[in-house]
SETIRO-101717 format. One record per residue: residue number from 1; y, z negated, x of N, C-alpha, C, O in turn. Coordinates in steps of 0.001 Angstrom, whole numbers, plus 500000, padded with zeros to 6 digits. Layout:
BEGIN
R	NUM	Y	Z	X	Y	Z	X	Y	Z	X	Y	Z	X
...
***
This chain:
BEGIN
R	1	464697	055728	142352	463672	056677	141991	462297	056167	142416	461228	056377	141843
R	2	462563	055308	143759	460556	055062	144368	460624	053936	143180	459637	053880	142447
R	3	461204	053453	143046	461011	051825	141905	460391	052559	140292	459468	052077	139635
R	4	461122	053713	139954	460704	054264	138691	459231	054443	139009	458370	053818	138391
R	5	458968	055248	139917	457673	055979	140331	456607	055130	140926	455512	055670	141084
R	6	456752	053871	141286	456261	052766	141437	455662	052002	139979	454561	051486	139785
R	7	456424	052099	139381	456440	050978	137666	455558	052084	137176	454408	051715	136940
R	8	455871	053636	136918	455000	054599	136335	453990	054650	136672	453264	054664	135678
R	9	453238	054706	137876	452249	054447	138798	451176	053547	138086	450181	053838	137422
R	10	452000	051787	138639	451457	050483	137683	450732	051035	136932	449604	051466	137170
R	11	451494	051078	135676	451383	051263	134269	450349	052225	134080	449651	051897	133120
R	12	450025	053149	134550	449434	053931	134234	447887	053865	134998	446928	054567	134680
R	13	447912	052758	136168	446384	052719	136508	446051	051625	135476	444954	051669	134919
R	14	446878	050700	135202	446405	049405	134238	446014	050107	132763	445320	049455	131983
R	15	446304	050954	132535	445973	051518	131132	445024	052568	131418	444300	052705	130432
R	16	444700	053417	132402	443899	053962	132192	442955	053264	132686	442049	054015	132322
R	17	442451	052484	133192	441042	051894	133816	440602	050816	132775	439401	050754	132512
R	18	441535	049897	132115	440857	048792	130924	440710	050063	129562	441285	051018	129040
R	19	439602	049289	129514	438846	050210	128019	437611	049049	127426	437254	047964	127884
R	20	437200	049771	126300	436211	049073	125525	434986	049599	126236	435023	050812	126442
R	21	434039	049041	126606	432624	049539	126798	431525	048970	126062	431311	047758	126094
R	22	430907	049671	125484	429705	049294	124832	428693	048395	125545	429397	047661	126238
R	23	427377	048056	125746	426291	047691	126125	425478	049177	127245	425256	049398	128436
R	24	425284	049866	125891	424856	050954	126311	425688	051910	127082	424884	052314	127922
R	25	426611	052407	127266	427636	052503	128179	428053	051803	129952	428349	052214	131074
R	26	427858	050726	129331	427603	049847	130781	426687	049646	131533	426771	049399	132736
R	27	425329	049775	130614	423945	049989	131567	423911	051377	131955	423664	051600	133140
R	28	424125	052416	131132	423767	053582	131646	424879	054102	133095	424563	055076	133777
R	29	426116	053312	133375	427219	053689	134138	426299	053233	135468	425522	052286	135587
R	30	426727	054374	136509	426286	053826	137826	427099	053137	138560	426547	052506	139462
R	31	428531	053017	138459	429438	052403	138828	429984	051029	138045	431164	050936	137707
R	32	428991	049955	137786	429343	048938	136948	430772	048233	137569	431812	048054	136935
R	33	430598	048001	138526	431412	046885	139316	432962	047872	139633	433890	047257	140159
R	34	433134	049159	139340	434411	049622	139390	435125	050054	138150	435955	050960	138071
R	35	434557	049051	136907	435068	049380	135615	435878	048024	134980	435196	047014	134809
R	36	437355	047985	134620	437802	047202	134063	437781	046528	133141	438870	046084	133505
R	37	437662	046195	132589	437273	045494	130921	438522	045466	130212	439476	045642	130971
R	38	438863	045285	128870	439692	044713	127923	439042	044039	127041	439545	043211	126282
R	39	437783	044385	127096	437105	044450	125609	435896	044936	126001	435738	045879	126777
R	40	434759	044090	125297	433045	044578	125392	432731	044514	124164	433157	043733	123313
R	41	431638	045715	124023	430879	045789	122663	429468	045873	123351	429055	046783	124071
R	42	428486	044133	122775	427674	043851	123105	426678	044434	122369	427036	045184	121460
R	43	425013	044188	122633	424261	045145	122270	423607	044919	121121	422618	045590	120829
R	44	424207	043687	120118	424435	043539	118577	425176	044310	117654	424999	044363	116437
R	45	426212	045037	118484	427676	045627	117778	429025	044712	117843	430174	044977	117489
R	46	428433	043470	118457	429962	042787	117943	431008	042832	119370	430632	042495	120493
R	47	431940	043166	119137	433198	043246	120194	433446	042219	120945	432647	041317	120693
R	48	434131	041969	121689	434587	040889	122259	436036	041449	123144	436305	042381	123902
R	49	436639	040456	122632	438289	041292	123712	439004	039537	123973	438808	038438	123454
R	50	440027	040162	125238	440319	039112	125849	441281	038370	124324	441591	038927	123271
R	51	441447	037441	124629	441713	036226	123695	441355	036289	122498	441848	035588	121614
R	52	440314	037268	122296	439373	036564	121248	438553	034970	121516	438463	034826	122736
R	53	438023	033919	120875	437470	032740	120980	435789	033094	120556	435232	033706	119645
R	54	435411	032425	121624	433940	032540	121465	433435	031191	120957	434126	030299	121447
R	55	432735	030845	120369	432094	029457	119819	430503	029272	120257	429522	029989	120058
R	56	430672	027990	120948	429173	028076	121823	428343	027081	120937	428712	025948	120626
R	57	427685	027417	120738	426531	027156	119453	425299	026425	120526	425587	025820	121559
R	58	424043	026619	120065	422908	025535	120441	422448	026089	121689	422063	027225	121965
R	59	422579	024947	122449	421928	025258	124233	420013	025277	124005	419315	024731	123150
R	60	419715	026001	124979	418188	027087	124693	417598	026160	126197	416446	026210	126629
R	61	418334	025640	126577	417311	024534	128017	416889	023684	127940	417866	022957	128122
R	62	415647	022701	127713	415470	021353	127741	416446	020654	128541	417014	021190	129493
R	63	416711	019106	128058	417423	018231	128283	419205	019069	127508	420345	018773	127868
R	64	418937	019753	126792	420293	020344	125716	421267	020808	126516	422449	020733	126177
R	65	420780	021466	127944	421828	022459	128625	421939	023697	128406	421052	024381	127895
R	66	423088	024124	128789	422906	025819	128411	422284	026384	129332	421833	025739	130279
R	67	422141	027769	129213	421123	028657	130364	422351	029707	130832	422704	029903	131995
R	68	422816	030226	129828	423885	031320	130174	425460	030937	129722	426259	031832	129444
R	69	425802	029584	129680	427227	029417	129767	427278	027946	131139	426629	026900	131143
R	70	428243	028422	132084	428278	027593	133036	429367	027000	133042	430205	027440	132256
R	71	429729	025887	133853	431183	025485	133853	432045	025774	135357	432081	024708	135970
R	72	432796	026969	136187	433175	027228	137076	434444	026268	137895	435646	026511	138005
R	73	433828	025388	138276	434912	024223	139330	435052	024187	140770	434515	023748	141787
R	74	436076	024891	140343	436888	025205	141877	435793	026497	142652	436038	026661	143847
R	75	434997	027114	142249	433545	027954	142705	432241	026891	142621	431057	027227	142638
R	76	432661	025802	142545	431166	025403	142000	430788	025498	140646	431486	025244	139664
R	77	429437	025949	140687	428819	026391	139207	428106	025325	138308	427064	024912	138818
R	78	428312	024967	137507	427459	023978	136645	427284	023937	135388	427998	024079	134396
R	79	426102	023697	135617	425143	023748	133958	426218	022643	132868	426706	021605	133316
R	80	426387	023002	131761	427300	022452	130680	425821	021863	129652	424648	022237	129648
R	81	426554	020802	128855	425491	020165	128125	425549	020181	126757	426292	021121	126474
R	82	425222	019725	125898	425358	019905	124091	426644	019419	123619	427217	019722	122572
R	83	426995	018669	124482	428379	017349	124551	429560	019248	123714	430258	019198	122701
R	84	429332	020628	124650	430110	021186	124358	429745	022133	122796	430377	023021	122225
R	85	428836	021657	122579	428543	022648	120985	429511	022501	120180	429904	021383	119849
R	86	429946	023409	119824	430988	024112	118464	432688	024168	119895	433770	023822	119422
R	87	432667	024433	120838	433374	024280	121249	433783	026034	121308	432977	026962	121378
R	88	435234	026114	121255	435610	027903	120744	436569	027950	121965	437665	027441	122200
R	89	435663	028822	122700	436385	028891	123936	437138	030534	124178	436633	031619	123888
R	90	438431	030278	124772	439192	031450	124573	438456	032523	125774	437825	032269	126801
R	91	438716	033364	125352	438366	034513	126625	439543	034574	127618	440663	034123	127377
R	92	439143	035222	128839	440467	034952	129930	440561	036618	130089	441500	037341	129758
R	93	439442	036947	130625	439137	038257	131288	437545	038412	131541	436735	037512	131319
R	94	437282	039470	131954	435568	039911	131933	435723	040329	133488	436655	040851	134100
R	95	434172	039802	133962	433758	040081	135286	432353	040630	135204	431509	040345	134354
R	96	432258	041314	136038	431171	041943	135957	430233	041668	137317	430386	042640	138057
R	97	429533	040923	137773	428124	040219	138565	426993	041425	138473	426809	042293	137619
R	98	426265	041091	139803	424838	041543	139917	425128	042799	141032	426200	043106	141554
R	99	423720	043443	141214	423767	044642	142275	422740	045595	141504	422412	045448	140327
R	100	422380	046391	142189	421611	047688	141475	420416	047355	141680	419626	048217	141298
R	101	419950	046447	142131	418298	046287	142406	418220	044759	141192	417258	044769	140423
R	102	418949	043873	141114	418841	043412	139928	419293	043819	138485	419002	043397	137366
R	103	419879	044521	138816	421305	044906	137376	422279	043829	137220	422043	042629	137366
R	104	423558	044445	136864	424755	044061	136467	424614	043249	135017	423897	043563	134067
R	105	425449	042195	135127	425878	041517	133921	427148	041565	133394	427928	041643	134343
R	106	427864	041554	132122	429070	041138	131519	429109	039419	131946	428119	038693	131857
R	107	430060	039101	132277	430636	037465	131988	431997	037453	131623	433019	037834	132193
R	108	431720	036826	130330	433525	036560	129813	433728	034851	130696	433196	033742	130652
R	109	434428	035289	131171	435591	034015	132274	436350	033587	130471	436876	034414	129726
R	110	436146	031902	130149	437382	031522	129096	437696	030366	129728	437529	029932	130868
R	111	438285	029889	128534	439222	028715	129125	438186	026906	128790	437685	026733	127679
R	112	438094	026185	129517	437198	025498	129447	438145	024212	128513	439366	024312	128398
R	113	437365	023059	127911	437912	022344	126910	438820	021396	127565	439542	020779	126782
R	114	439011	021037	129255	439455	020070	130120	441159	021113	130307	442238	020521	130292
R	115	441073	022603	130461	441766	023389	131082	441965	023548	132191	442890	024306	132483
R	116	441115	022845	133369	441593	022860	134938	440251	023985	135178	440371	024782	136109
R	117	438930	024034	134291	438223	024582	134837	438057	026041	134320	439134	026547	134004
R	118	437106	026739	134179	436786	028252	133455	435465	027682	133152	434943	026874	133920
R	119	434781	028157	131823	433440	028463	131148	432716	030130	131221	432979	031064	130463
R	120	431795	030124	132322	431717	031388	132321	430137	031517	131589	429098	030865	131686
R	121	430647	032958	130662	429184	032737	129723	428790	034174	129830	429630	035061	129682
R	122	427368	034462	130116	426783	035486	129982	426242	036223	128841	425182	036094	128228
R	123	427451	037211	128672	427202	037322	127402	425774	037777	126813	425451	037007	125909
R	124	425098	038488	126971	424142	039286	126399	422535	038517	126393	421578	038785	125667
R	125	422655	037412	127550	421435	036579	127718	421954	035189	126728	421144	034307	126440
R	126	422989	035153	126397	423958	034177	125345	423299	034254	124303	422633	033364	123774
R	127	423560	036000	123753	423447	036054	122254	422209	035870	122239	421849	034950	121504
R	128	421193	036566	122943	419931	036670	122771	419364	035082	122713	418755	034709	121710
R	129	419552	034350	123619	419187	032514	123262	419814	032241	122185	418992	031659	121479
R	130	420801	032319	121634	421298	031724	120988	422307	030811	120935	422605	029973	120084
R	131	423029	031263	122531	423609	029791	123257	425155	029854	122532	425843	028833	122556
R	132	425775	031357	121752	426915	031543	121296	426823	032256	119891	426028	033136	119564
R	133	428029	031550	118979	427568	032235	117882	428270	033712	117725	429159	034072	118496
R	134	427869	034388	116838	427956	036376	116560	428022	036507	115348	427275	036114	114451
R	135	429391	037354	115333	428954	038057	113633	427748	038828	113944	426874	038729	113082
R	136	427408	039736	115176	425872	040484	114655	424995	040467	114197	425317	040134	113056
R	137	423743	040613	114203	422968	040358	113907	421451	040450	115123	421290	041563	115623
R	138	420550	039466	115495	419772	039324	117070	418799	040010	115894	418927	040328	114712
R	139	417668	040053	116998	416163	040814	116359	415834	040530	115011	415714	041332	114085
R	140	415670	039011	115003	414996	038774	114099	415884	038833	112689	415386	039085	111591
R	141	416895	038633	112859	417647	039083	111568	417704	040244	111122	417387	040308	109934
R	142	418027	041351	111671	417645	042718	112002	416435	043169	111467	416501	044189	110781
R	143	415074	042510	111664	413851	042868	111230	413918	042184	109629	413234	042658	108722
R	144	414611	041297	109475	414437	040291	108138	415371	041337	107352	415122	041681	106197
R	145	416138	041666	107866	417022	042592	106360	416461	043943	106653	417097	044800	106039
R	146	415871	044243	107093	415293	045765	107119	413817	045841	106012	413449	046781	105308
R	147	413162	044403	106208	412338	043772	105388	413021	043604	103575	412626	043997	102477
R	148	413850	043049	103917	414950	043039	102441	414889	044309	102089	414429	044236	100950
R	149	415026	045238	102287	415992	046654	101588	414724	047483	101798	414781	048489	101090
R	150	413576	047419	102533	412656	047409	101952	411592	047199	100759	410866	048040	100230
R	151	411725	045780	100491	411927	045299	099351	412470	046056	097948	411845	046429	096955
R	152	413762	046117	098256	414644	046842	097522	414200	048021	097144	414160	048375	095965
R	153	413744	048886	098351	413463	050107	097816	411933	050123	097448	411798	051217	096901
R	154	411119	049708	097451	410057	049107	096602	409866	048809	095209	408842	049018	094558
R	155	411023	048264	094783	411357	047497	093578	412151	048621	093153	412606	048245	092072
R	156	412557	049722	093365	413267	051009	093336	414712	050158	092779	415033	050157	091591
R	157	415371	049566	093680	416413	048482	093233	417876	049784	094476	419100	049651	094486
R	158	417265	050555	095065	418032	051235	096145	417377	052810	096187	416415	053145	095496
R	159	418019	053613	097038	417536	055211	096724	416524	054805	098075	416445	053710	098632
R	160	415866	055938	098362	415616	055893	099859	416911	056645	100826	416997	056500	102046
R	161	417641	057270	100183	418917	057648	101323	419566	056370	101952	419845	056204	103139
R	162	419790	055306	100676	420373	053954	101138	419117	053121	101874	419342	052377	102828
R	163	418125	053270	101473	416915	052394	102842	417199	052933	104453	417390	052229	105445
R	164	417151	054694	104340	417363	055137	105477	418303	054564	106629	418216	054159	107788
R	165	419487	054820	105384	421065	054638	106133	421148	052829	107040	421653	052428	108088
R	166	420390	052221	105974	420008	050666	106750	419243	051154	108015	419635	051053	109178
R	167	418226	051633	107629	417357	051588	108874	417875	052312	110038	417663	051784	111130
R	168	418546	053477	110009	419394	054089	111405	420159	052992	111903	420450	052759	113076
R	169	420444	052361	110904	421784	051422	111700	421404	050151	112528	422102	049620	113393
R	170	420056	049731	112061	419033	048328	112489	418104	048648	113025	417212	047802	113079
R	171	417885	049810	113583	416667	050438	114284	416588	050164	116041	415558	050131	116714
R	172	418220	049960	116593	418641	049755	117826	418387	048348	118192	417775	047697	119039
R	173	419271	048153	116979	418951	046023	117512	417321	045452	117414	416984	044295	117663
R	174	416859	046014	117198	415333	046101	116363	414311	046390	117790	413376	045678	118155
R	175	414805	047637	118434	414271	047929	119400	414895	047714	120723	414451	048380	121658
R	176	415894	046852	120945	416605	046981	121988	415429	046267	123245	415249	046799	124340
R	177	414558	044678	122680	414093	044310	123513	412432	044949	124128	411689	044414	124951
R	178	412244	046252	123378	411217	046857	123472	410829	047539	124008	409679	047919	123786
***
């Protein structure tokens, strides 16, 4: 009976504490560092869950290092170089860094291209450089198709209900850094 009530126990803190959290969800939580991850929805819209593959696209540092993907060996931290572009690195698990006087970060922990080490990439200072690629869409794309369907509804090629419905939806990513 303690073995049943033991396993029920388990099971039931591991499922109720991993969840999806948004961006906005995670900044507004005062308790960052006592929330589990399965899965993040960054502040583009696009998801991220464990063994999904992330693909690290163009490093944003002179001399072609990254800024927000590191390479974690053995606890030493190190800057990764262009050598790793197009490299699709698996997710492991999400950690969550920082204190309340700086703010908290997402880091997806994946699997590095050697396998002895971890690639830890920050996600949200990532997308914003450019250091990983996204189905979302960053500012400036965001402002460029809001510009489009503008267009559109100009050229009366769209109603204004359908301009609107764009613009509620691109109005966040639009203003997030504002």
């Amino acid at each position: 009976m303690k073995k049943i009530l033991l396993i029920v126990t388990v099971l039931y803190s591991t499922f109720s504490f991993s969840q999806l959290v948004t961006y906005e969800e995670f900044k507004a939580s005062k308790n960052q560092k006592k929330v589990t991850l399965d899965s993040y929805q960054a502040s583009n819209g696009q998801v991220f869950k464990i063994g999904d593959k992330i693909t690290l696209a163009q490093p944003s540092m002179s001399g072609d290092e990254y800024l927000n993907v590191v390479e974690n060996d053995l606890g030493s931290l190190k800057r990764i170089n262009i050598g790793k572009k197009g490299f699709q690195a698996e997710v492991k698990k999400f950690k969550i860094y920082g204190n309340k006087r700086t703010g908290f970060f997402v880091i997806a922990v994946t699997k590095s291209p050697v396998g002895l080490t971890n690639l830890w990439v920050e996600i949200e200072p990532a997308i914003e450089n450019g250091e990983i690629e996204t189905t979302g869409l960053n500012r400036e794309q965001a402002i460029a198709k809001l510009k489009e369907t503008k267009d559109l509804l100009d050229l009366e090629m769209i109603t204004k209900e359908d301009y609107e419905i764009v613009k509620k939806e691109l109005t966040p990513i639009i203003m997030q850094n504002n």
